[in-house]
N, C-alpha and C positions, 0 to 999 in steps of 0.2 A: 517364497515359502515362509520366511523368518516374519513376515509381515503380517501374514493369516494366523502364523499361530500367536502371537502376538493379539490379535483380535479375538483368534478365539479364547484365548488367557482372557481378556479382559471382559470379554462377555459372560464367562462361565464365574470370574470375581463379580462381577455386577447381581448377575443373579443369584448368588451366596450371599451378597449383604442383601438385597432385597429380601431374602428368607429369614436373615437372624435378623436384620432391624424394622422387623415389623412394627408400623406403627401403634402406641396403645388406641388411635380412636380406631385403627380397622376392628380391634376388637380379635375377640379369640379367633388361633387361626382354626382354619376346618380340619378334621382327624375324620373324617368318613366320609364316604361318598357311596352313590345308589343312583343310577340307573332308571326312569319310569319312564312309560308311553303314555299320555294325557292323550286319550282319541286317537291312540295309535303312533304321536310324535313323541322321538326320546328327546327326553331333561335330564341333562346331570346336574344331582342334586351333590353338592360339598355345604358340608356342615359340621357343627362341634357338637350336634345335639341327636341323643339315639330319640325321643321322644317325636321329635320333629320329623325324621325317618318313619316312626311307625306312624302319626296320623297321616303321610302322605302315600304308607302303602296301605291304610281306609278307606283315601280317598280313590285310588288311582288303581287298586287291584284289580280289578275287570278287567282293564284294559292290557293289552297284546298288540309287540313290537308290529307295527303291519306298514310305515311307509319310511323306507328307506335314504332319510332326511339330516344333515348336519345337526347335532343335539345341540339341545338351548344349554345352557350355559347359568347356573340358578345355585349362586351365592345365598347360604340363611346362616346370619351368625347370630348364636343366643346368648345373653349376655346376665350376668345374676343383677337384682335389682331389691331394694327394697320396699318399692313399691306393692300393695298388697291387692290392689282398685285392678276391675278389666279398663283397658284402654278406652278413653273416647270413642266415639263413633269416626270414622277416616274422612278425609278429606280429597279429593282426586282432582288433578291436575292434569293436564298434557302442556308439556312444553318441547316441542318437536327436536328430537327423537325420544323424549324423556318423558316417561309417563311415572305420574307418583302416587303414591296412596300413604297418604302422613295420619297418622291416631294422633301420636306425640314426638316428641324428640326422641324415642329412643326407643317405640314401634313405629315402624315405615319400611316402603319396599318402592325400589327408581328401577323402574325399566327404561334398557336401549334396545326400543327396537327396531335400533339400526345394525346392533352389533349382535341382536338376540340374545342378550346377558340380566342374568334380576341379581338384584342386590336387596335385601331383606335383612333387617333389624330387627328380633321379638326379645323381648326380655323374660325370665325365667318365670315373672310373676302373669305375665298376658298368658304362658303357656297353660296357667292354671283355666283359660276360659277357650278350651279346644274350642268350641263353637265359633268365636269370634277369630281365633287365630287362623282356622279353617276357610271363613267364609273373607276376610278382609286381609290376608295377609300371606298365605300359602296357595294361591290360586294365578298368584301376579304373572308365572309362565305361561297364561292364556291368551297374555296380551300379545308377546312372542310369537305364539299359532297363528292366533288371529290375525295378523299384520303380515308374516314371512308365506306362511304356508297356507292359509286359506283367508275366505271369504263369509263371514257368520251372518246368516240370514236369518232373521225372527218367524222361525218356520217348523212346523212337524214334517216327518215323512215318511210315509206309508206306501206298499208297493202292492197293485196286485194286475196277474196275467205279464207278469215280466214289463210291467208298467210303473215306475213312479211318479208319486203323487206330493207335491210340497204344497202344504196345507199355510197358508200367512196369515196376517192381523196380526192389529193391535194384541197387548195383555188383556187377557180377560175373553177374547174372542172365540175359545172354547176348540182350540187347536189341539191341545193335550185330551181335553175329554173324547174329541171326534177319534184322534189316533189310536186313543185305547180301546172304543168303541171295534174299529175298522182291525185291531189287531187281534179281539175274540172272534170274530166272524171269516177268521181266514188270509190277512193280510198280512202280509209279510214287516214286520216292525222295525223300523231304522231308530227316530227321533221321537220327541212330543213338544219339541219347543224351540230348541236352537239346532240347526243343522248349519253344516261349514264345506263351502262350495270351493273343492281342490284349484288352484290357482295354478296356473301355468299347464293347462289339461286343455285338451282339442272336446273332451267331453262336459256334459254337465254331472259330473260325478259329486254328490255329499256324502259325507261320512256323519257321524252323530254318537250319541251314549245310547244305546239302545239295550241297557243293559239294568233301564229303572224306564216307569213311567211317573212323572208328578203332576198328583192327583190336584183339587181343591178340596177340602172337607165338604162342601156341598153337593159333590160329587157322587156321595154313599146314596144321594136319592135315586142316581140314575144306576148306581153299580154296590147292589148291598153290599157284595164280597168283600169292600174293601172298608165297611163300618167296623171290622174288628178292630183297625192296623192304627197301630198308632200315631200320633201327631209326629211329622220333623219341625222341631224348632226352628224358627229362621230370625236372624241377626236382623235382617232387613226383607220387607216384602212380609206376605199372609203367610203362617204356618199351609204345611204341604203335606199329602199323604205320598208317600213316596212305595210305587210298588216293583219290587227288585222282576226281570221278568224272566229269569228264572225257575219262581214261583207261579207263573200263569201257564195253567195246564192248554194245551194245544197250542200252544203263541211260537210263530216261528221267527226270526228276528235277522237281520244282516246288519253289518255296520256301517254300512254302503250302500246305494242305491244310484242308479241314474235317473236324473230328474226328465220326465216326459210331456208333463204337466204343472203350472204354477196354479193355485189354486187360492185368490182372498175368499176370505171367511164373512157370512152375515147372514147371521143366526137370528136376526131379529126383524126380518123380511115377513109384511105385512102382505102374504098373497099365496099362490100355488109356488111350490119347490125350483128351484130352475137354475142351471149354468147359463151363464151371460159372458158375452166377451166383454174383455177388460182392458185396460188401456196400458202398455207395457211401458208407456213413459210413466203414468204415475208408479206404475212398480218397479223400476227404476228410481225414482227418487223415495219412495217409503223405506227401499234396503238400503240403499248412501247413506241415508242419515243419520245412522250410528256410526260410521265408520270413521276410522282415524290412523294417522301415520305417515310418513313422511311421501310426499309428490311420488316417486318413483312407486313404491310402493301399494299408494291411492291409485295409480294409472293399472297396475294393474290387477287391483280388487274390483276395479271399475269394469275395465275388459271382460276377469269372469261373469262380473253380473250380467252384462249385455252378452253372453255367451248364453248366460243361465236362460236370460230370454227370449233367445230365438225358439224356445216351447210356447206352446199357447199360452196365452194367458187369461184367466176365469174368473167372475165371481161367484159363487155358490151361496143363492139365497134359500132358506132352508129355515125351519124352526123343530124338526125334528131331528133325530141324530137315523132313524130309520131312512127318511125321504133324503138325508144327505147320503149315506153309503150306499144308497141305490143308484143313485145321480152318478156320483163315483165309479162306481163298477162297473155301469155303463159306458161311463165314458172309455174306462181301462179297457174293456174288450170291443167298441165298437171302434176304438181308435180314430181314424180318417171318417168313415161314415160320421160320427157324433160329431164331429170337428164339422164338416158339411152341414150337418143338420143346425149347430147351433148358429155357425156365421148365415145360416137363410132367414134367421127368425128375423 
């Protein structure tokens, strides 16, 4: 007994001086902390900064605690500076388990995500350029999600007849415009661009932000409604019309979906409209190859995805957004029949 409390003396002394000798490069210690679900995963946020607090409840407000998950762990220490200039543009690294995103010596954010922990450095003068501190530097607990708890597939998702549909391609392949399309005429709206495939699931369930669609500005040709709305700025990439879909009258929305169908996208198909099978090794490798994070990890992002396709897999050649949601909704209500019909062609 005299031996334990002995130890525990010395460990409860240990963590007293680690409290008062903090070191000056960790920088101010954190005085708040807050709670979010990014896609439904909690983050605890510790920080010394209320400002850094409310752009993250900007970002993150929609969202609602919904999977019952060990919280990420998201250090942001802000620090005064006399610097007056936005940051450099970031630099990104992976050095296994260490992901980084460096502007400068004294903007940068190191993920473990082996440990699920971010560690984040803004100075008082970047907070002046919310855009930038938003898009490159308070997002870095994504990497966390994406690595621990799902699987992110370059995909929309749209659901109809208790059917989902995960719409793929490349940028530019008009995934987002089809979704928005498919979600005025009655579809049930999950995604328009990244969807994230639950990892360690006997289903193919995604989850998504279904709670905005982003537009391109060239988009207002095929959808007047949305020529009023103004431009989103973006750090990196084409400005975006971004429509919250709260504001889209008749649109029903879930944050969830099970995927039924995988569906590539080619809108620039020289012929009559048509579902075609597709070859589940190439989609198989077009979804691998963003992914990142340590062997155990990869093994099993990899599993979900070979899980995600045991659904058919399609291409959808198409130049109209009419003769695709047709294709579509055939397919969703004829189910097995259209699956017959298209493996005879």
């Amino acid at each position: 007994m005299p031996v334990l409390r002995a130890e525990t003396a010395t460990r409860t002394y240990l963590t007293r001086q680690q409290e008062r000798l903090r070191h000056p490069l960790e920088g101010p210690p954190p005085t708040l902390k807050q709670r979010f679900f990014p896609f439904g995963f909690p983050v605890d946020v510790f920080t010394n900064s209320a400002a850094v607090l409310k752009m993250l409840e900007e970002m993150w407000r929609p969202f609602t605690a919904r999977f019952p998950k060990d919280p990420i762990r998201c250090d942001i220490v802000v620090e005064e500076s006399s610097e007056t200039r936005c940051p450099p543009p970031p630099a990104y690294h992976l050095l296994m388990p260490l992901v980084t995103t460096i502007c400068d010596g004294n903007n940068f954010s190191v993920v473990d995500v082996e440990r699920s922990t971010v560690r984040t450095h803004i100075t008082e003068a970047a907070l002046r350029y919310p855009l930038f501190v938003r898009q490159h530097l308070l997002t870095a607990a994504y990497s966390c999600i994406c690595t621990r708890y799902v699987t992110p597939i370059h995909g929309a998702c749209v659901s109809w007849n208790s059917r989902g549909i995960l719409l793929c391609g490349d940028s530019g392949a008009g995934k987002s415009t089809l979704a928005y399309a498919c979600a005025h005429q009655g579809w049930i709206y999950t995604s328009d661009d990244a969807s994230y495939l639950m990892n360690e699931e006997t289903s193919r369930r995604v989850t998504g932000n279904c709670h905005q669609v982003r537009l391109r500005p060239e988009s207002a040709s095929l959808f007047p409604e949305i020529s009023p709305l103004k431009l989103t700025a973006r750090i990196a990439g084409k400005p975006s019309v971004e429509v919250p879909t709260n504001t889209m009258k008749d649109v029903t929305t879930s944050p969830t979906a099970d995927v039924d169908y995988v569906i590539f996208l080619n809108r620039n198909h020289n012929g009559p409209a048509a579902l075609v099978s597709s070859s589940p090794v190439a989609a198989r490798e077009s979804m691998g190859a963003t992914l990142y994070g340590i062997p155990r990890m990869l093994d099993i992002q990899y599993r979900a995805i070979d899980r995600l396709l045991t659904a058919p897999v399609y291409e959808l050649r198409y130049q109209t957004l009419d003769d695709a949601i047709r294709l579509l909704r055939w397919l969703a209500e004829e189910g097995e029949n259209a699956e017959r019909f298209i493996a005879a062609r």
